[in-house]
TORGU-70983 format. One record per residue (C-alpha): residue number from 1; residue in one letter; x, y, z. Coordinates in steps of 0.001 Angstrom, whole numbers, plus 500000, padded with zeros to 6 digits. Layout:
! residues N
- resi  resn  x  y  z
- NUM  A  X  Y  Z
...
This chain:
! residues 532
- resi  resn  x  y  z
- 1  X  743322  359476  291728
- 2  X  743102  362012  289174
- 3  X  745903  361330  286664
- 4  X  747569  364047  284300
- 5  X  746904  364221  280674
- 6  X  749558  365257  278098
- 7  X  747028  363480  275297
- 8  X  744052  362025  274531
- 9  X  743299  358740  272985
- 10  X  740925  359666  270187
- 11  X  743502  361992  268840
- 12  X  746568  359341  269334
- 13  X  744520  357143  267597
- 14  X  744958  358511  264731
- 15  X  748338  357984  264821
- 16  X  748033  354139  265539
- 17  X  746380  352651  262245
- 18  X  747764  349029  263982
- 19  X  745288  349700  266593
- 20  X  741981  347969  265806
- 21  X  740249  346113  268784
- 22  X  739264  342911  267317
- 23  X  737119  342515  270514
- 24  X  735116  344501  272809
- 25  X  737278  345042  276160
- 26  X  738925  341430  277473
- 27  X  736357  339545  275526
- 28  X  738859  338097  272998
- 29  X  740499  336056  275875
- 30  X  737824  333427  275283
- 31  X  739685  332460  271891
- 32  X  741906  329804  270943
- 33  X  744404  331393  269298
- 34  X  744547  335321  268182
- 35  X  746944  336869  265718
- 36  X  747908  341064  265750
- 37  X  749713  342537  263286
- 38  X  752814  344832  264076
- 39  X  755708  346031  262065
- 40  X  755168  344257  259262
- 41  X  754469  340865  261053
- 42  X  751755  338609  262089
- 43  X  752405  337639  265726
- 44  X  750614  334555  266427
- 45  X  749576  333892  270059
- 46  X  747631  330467  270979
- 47  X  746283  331150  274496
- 48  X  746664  328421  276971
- 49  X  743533  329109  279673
- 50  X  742635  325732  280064
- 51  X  746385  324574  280005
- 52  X  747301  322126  283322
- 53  X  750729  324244  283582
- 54  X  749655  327859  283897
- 55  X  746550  329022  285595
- 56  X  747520  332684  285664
- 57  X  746199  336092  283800
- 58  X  749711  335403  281697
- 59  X  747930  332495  279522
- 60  X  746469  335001  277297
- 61  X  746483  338248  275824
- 62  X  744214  340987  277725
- 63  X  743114  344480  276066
- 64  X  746469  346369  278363
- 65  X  748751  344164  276109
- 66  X  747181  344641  273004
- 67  X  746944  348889  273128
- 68  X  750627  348930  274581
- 69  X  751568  346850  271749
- 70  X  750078  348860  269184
- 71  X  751803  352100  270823
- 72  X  755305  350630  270138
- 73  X  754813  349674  266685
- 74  X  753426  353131  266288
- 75  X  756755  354235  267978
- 76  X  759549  351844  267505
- 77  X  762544  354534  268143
- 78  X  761022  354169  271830
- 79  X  763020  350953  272058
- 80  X  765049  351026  268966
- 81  X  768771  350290  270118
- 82  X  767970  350084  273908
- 83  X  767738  347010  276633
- 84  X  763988  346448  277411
- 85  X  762801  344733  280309
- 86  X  759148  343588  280514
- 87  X  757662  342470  284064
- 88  X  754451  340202  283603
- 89  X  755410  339447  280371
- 90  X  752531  337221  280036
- 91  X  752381  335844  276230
- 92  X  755133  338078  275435
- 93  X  753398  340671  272538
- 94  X  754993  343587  273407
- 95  X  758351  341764  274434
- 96  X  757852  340628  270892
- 97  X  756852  343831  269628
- 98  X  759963  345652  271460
- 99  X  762170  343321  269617
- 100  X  760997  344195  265911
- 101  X  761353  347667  266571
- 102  X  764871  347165  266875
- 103  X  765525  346701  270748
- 104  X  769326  345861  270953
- 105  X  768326  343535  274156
- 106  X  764484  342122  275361
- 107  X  764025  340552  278666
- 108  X  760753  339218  279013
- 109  X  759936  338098  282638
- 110  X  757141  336366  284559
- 111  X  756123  335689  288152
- 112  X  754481  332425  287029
- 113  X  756278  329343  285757
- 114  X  753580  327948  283991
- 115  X  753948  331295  282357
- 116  X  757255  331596  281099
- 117  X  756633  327843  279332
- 118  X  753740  329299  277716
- 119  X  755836  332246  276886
- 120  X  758519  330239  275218
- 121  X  756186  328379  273480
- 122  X  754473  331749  271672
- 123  X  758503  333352  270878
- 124  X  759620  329656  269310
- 125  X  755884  330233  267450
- 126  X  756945  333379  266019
- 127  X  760524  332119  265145
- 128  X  761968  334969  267801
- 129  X  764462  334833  270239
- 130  X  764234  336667  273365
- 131  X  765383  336170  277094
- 132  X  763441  334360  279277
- 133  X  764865  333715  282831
- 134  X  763106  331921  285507
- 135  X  760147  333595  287564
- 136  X  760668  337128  288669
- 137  X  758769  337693  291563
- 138  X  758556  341175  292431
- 139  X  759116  340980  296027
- 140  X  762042  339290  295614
- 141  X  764200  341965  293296
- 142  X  766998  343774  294999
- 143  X  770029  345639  293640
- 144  X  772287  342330  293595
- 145  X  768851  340179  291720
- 146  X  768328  343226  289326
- 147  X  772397  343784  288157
- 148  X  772327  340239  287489
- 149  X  769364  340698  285071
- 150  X  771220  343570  283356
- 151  X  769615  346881  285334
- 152  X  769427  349424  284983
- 153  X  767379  348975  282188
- 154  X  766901  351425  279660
- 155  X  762929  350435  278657
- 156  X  760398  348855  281681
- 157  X  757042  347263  280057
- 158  X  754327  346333  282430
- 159  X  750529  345744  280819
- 160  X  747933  345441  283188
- 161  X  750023  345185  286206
- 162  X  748265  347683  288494
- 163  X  745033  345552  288795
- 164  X  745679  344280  292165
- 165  X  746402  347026  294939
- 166  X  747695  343868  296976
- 167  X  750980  343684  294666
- 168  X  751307  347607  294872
- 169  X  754686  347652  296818
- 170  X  755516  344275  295386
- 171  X  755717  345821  291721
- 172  X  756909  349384  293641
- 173  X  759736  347033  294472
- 174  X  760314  345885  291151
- 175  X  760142  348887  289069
- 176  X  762720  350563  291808
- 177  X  764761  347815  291468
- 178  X  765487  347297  287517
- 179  X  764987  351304  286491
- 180  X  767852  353959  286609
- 181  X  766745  357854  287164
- 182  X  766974  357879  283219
- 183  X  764909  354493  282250
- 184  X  762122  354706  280823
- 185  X  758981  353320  282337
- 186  X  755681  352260  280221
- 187  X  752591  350766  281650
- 188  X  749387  350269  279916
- 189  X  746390  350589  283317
- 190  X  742858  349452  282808
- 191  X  740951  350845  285859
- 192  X  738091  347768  286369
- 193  X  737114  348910  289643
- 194  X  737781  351987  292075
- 195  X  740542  350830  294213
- 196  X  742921  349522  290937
- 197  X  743737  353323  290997
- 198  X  745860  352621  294625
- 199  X  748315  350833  292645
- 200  X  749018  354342  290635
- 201  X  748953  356173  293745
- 202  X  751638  353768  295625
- 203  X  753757  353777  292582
- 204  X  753735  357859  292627
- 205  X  755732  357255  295553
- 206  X  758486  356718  294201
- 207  X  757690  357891  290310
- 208  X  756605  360757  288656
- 209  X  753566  359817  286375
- 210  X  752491  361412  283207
- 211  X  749757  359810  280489
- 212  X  750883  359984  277443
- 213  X  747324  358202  276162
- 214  X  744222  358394  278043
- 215  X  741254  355726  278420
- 216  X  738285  356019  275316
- 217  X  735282  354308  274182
- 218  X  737779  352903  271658
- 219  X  740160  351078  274613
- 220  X  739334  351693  277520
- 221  X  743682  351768  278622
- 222  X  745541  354326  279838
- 223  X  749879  354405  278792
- 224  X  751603  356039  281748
- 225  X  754945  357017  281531
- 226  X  756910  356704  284890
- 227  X  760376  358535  285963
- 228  X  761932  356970  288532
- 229  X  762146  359709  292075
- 230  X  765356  359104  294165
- 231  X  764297  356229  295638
- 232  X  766263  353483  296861
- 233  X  765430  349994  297879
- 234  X  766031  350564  301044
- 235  X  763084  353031  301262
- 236  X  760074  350361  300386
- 237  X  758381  348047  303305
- 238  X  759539  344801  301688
- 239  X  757982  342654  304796
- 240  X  754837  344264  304072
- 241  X  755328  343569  300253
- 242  X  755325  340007  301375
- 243  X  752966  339850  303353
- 244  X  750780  341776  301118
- 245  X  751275  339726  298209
- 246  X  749810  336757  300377
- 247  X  746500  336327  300658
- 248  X  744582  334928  303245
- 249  X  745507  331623  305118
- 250  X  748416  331364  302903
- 251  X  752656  331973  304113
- 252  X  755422  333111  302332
- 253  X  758105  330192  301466
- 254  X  761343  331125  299239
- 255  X  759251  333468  297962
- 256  X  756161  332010  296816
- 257  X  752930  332456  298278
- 258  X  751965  328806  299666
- 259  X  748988  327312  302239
- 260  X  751168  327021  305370
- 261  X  752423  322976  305554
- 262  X  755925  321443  306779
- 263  X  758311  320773  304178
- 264  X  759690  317452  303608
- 265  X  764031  317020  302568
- 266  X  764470  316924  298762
- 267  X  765303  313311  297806
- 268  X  763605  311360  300622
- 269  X  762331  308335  298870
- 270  X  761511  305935  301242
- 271  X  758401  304544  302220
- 272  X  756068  307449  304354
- 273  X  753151  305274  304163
- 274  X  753437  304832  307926
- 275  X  755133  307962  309103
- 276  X  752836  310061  310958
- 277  X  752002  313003  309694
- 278  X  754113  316407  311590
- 279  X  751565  318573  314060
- 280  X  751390  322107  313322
- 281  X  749519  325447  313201
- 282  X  746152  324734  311246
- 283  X  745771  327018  308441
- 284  X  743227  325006  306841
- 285  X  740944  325272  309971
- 286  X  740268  328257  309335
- 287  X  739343  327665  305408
- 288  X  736609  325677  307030
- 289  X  734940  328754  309013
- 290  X  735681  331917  306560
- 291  X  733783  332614  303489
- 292  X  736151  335299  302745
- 293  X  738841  332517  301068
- 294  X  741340  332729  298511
- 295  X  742151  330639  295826
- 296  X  745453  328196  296413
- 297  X  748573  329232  293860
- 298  X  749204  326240  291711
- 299  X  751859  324443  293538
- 300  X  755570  323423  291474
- 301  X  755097  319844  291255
- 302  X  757060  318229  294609
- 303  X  754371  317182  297243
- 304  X  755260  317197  300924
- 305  X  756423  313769  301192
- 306  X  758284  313197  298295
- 307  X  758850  313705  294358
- 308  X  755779  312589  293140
- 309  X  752754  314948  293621
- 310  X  749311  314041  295284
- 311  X  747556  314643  297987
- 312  X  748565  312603  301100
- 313  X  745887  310579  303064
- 314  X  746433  309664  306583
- 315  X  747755  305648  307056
- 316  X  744510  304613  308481
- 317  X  742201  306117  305556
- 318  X  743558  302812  303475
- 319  X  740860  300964  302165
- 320  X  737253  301383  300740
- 321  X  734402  302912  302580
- 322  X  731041  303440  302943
- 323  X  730284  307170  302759
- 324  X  727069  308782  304216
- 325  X  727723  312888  302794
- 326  X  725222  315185  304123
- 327  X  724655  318752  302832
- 328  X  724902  321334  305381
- 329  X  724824  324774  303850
- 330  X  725770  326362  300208
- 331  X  726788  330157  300155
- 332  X  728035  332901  297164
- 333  X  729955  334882  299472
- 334  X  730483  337200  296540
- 335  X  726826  337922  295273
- 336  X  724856  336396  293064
- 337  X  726164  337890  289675
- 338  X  729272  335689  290313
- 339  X  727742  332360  289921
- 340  X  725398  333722  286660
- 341  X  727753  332332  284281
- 342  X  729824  334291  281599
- 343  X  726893  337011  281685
- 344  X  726447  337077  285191
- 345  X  722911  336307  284464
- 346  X  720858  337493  288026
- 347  X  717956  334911  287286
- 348  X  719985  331984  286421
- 349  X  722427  332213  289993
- 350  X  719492  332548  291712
- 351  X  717851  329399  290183
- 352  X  720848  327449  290666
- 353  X  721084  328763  294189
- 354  X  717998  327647  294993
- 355  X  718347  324671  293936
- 356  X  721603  324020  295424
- 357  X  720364  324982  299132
- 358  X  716969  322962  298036
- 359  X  719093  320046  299017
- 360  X  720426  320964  302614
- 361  X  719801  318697  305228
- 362  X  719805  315263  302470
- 363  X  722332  313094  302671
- 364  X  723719  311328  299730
- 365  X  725412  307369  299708
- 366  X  728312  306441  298210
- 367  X  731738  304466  297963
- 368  X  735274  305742  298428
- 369  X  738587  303869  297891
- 370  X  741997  305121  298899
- 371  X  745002  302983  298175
- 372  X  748730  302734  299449
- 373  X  751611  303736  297269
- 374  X  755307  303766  298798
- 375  X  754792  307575  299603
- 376  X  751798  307497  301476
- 377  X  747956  306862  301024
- 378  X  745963  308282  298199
- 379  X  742979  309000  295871
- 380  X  742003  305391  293813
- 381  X  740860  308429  291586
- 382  X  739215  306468  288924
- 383  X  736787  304667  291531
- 384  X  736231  307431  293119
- 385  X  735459  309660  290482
- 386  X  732898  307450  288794
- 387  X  731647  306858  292029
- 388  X  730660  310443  293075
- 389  X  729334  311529  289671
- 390  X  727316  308635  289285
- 391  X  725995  308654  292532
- 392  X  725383  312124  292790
- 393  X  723585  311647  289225
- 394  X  720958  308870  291155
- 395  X  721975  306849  287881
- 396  X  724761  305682  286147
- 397  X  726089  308676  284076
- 398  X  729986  307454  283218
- 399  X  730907  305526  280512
- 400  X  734793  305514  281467
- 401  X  737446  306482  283146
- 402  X  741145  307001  282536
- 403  X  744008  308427  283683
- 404  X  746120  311158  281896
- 405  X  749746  310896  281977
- 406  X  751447  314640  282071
- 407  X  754906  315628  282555
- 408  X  754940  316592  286321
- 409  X  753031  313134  286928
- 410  X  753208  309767  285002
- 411  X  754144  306282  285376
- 412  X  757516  306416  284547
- 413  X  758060  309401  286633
- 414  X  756465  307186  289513
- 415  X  758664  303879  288547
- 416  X  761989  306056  288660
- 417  X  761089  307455  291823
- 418  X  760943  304448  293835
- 419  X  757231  303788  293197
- 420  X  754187  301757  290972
- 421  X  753404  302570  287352
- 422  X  750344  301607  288588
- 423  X  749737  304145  291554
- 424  X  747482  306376  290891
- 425  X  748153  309747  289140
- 426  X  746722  312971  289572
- 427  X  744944  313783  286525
- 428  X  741627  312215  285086
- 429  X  739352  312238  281874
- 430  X  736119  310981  282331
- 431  X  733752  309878  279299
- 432  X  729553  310400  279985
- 433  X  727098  308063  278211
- 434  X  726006  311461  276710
- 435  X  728536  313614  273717
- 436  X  730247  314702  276693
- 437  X  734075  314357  278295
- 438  X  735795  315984  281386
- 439  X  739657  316269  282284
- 440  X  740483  317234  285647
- 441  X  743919  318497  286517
- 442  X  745052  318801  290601
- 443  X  747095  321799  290554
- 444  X  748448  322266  294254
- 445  X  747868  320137  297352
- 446  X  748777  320865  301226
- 447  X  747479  318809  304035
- 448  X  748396  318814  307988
- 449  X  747458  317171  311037
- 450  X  746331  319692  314031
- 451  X  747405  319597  317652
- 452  X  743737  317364  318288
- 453  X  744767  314998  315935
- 454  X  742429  315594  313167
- 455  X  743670  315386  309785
- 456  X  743123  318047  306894
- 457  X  743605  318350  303485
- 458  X  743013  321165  300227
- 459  X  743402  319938  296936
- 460  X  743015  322926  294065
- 461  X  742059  321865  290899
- 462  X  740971  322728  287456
- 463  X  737767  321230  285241
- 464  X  737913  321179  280975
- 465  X  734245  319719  280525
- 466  X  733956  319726  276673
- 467  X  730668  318343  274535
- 468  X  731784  315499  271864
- 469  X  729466  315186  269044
- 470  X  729613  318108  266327
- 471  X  728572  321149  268827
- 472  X  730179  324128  268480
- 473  X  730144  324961  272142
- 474  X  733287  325841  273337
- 475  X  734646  324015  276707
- 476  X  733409  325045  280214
- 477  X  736751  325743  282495
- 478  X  736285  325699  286011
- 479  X  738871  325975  288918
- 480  X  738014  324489  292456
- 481  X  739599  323547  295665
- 482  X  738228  320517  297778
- 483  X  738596  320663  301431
- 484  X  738731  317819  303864
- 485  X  738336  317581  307662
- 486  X  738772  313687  308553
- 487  X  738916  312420  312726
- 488  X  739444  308429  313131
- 489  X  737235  307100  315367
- 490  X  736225  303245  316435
- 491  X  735436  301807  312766
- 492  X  734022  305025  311795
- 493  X  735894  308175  310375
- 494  X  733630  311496  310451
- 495  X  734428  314818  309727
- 496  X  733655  317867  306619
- 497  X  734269  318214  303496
- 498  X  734206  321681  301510
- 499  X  733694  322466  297917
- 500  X  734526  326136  296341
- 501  X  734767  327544  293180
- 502  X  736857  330586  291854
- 503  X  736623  331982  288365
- 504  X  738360  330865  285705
- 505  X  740896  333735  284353
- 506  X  738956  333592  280935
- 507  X  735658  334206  283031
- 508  X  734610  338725  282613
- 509  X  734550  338779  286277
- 510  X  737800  337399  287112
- 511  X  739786  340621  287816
- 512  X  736672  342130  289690
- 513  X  736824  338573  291727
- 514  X  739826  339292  292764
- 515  X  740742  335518  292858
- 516  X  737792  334841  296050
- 517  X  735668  332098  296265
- 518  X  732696  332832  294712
- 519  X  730533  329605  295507
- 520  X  731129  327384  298670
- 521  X  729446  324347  299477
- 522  X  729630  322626  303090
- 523  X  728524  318627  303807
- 524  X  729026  316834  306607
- 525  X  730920  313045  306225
- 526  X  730311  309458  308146
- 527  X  732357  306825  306607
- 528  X  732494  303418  307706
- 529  X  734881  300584  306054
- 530  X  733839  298087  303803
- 531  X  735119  294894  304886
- 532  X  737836  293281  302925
C-alpha cells in the first residue's frame, strides 16, 4: 500500500533534536536497562525479556516507541490539556511522555498482564502516576467497555501495533471503539515485511490516513495520523476478529487466546489425583502432525484442576520409570536462518542441523519420576531435570538442583491451598560443574485425554542459561513448548514426545517469525516402571 506523504523524515528531523537512535533499528532491545531523554527528563526503562511474568513484545522498548516518543516531546501541545489513551502501551514511554507534555488524563493499556506489571513497575521508576487498568484486549472493546474507560478519547497512541495483519480487525475494533470523529489518532508503523502493510490497509477502512513523518535511513518508522470514518461497531466482523486473533490449534475463552482444554470450577480443592481426566476434542493431536505450530500464550496462573499451576499427569504415570527415548526426525520448518542464532548465521544452522538429524534413529536411556500431590500427578522436576541433562550429556554435567519459589507458585501458596510445601513447583535453577547456571520458568500448561484414551500434554516454557565466572556474555533466553503423547499399556507406557522452539522476543527475527516454531524435534518413548 502506497501511503500519502505530507512530510519527510530527514526534514522533521530537524525539528526533533530528542531524536538520536542510540541503536541501529530494534537492536537496543538486547539491553538491560535504557534511559531517553524527553522534556527535560530522563525516563528510565529496565526491560524485563527474560522476566517469568511477561513474555510479550511489551517487555521492552522497540524503535516505533522510541521515534513516537521523540515526536511528542517535539510537540507537546499535541496532548497538552487532552485525555490520551495508549493501546499496547508496552513499557509505557510515550504514555510517559504524553503525561509531561501536559496531558490532563493518560491511560496506558495492555493486552498482556505480565505487561501492565512491568508497566507499573517502569511509571513507579520514574516517580509518575498514570492509569493502568487491567488487560485491554482489542477484540473485546465495545461502546459500553470503551465509555467505561473514558471514550471518546481525545489522543489514541499505538507504536508498533500494525506488525501482525492477524490483529488487523482486532485493533480496527479498538481504535473504532475508544476514538470520536474528532480524536486524534497517532501510530508509529515499522513495515518488517510485505504483508505488515495489510494492517494499514484494514484500518483505512474505517480511517482516513495521512503521514505526517515518513520512514529514513535515520528510523526506519513511519507516524500516521488516523481520522476516524463513520464507522460504527456494529460495522466490523468481530467473530472473525476472534478468530483471527487465534492462532492455530488454539480457542477463544473469555477472551483470551488458549490451547482448547475443559475448565475446572474455581475453588475445587479436593483431591483429583484419581479423577479421570474429561474426554474431548484433541487439539494437541494435531500439534503432533503440523510443522506449521504456534507458540502457546503464557497461561494466568490457575491450572485445570485447581489453584496451583502444573502440568497434570495421568493417575497411573505415578512412580519412576525406565525411559528408552528414540529420535525420530528434527525439522526448521521456518528455514535455516531461524536457527543461526542472533545473526542468523547460514553455516552455523546448518552445522547444528546436521548434527541434530546425525542422531535419528539412536535411542537414548534414562530415568523419570512423577510424584502425587493432592491435585493430581506431576513432574519430580529436580530428578528429572538432572536426569535428562546428564544423560543426554553421556556424563554427569549437574552440580545441583533447586527449586525457585515465585509468586504464582511457592510453598506457601501450595500449603494454603490444601497441598505439600514439599510438592513440587514449577520453576527450576540448575547449577553445571562448569561457570554455568540455568532457570527454567513453565509459563502455560493444557493437557487432555482423547476419545482412544491416550493422554496428552503441552507445557510452554522459557530458558535464562547464564555463564558464572567473570564473562561478560550476556544470558541466552530461549522459549519452548514440550509435547507429550503417553498410552498405558501392560507394565509399559509408550507414546511421543515433541520438542519446539520459538524465538525469544529479544531475538532480530522475532517479528519476521511471527511467533512459529522455528525448530521441532520428534522422539519416540518406551517406559517401563522401576519397581518400588
Amino acid at each position: 500500500m502506497q501511503l500519502a506523504r505530507r512530510s519527510v523524515l530527514d526534514t522533521t528531523l530537524t525539528t526533533l533534536p530528542s531524536l538520536t537512535l542510540a541503536c541501529s533499528e530494534d537492536d537496543c532491545i538486547f539491553e538491560r536497562r535504557r534511559k531517553f531523554e524527553r522534556l527535560g527528563r530522563t525516563l528510565v526503562v529496565d526491560q524485563d525479556f527474560a522476566g517469568s511474568r511477561s513474555r510479550s513484545t511489551g517487555a521492552g522498548v522497540w524503535e516505533c516507541s522510541e521515534v513516537l516518543s521523540a515526536y511528542l516531546a517535539a510537540r507537546p501541545e499535541l496532548c497538552r490539556g487532552r485525555r490520551v489513551l495508549e493501546l499496547g502501551a508496552g513499557c509505557g514511554l510515550c504514555s510517559m511522555v504524553a503525561s509531561l507534555g501536559g496531558a490532563a488524563r493518560v491511560v496506558a493499556t495492555d493486552g498482556d498482564a505480565g505487561a501492565v506489571a512491568h508497566l507499573e513497575d517502569v511509571l513507579r521508576a520514574n516517580d509518575l502516576k498514570l492509569e493502568t487498568p487491567p488487560p485491554l484486549k482489542w477484540e473485546e472493546a465495545t461502546r459500553d467497555s470503551a465509555k467505561a474507560l473514558g471514550a471518546p478519547f481525545d489522543v489514541v497512541l499505538g507504536a508498533d501495533l500494525t506488525y501482525n495483519p492477524n490483529n488487523a480487525i482486532a485493533l480496527a475494533n479498538a481504535l473504532v471503539a475508544h476514538a470520536g470523529p474528532d480524536s486524534t489518532v497517532l501510530l508509529a508503523h515499522k513495515r518488517r515485511v510485505a504483508d505488515d502493510d495489510a494492517t494499514i490497509a484494514k484500518l483505512g477502512e474505517y480511517f482516513s490516513t495521512e503521514t505526517l513523518v515518513a520512514p529514513s535511513k535515520v528510523a526506519g518508522v513511519a507516524i500516521l495520523e488516523l481520522r476516524k470514518r463513520d464507522a460504527k461497531l456494529g460495522d466490523l466482523d468481530l467473530a472473525a476478529a476472534s478468530a483471527d486473533n487465534c492462532n492455530e490449534g488454539f480457542k477463544r475463552v473469555d477472551g483470551a487466546c488458549l490451547l482448547a482444554t475443559r475448565r475446572a470450577a474455581l475453588g475445587i480443592l479436593a483431591s483429583a489425583a484419581a479423577a479421570p481426566l474429561a474426554a474431548s476434542a484433541a487439539p494437541l493431536a494435531g500439534r503432533f502432525e503440523s510443522l506449521d505450530l504456534a507458540q502457546p500464550e503464557p497461561d494466568r496462573g490457575r491450572s485445570e484442576l485447581s489453584g496451583v499451576a502444573n502440568l497434570y499427569f495421568p493417575p497411573w504415570m505415578r512412580g519412576t520409570w525406565n525411559v528408552s527415548q528414540t529420535l525420530t526426525r528434527v525439522e526448521a520448518p521456518l528455514g535455516l536462518r531461524f536457527i543461526g542464532g542472533p545473526r542468523a548465521d547460514l553455516d552455523i544452522a546448518k552445522r547444528s542441523l546436521d548434527e541434530q538429524r546425525s542422531r535419528v534413529g539412536k535411542t537414548q536411556p534414562l530415568q523419570l519420576r512423577f510424584v502425587a500431590t493432592k491435585f493430581g500427578v506431576v513432574e519430580d522436576r529436580l530428578f528429572n531435570t538432572r536426569s535428562r541433562l546428564d544423560a543426554f550429556a553421556g556424563r554427569r554435567v549437574v552440580a545441583s538442583v533447586e527449586y525457585a519459589e515465585t509468586g504464582g507458585n511457592n510453598r506457601r501458596g501450595n500449603a494454603v491451598l490444601g497441598g505439600s510445601e514439599d510438592d513440587p513447583l514449577t520453576t527450576t535453577v540448575t547449577r553445571y560443574r562448569g561457570p554455568a547456571a540455568q532457570k527454567i520458568f513453565s509459563l502455560a500448561r493444557t493437557s487432555e485425554t482423547g476419545g482412544d484414551g491416550v493422554w496428552r500434554g503441552s507445557e510452554a516454557s522459557r530458558s535464562i542459561f547464564a555463564l558464572t565466572n567473570q564473562n561478560a556474555a550476556p544470558p541466552i533466553t530461549t522459549d519452548s513448548e514440550t509435547l507429550f503423547e503417553l498410552r498405558q499399556g501392560d507394565g509399559l507406557v509408550t507414546g511421543r514426545l515433541r520438542l519446539v522452539d520459538y524465538l525469544n522476543p529479544n531475538d532480530p527475527l522475532y517479528f519476521e517469525s511471527r511467533k512459529k516454531a522455528v525448530s521441532v524435534s520428534d522422539y519416540d518413548l518406551a517406559m517401563t516402571r522401576v519397581a518400588d
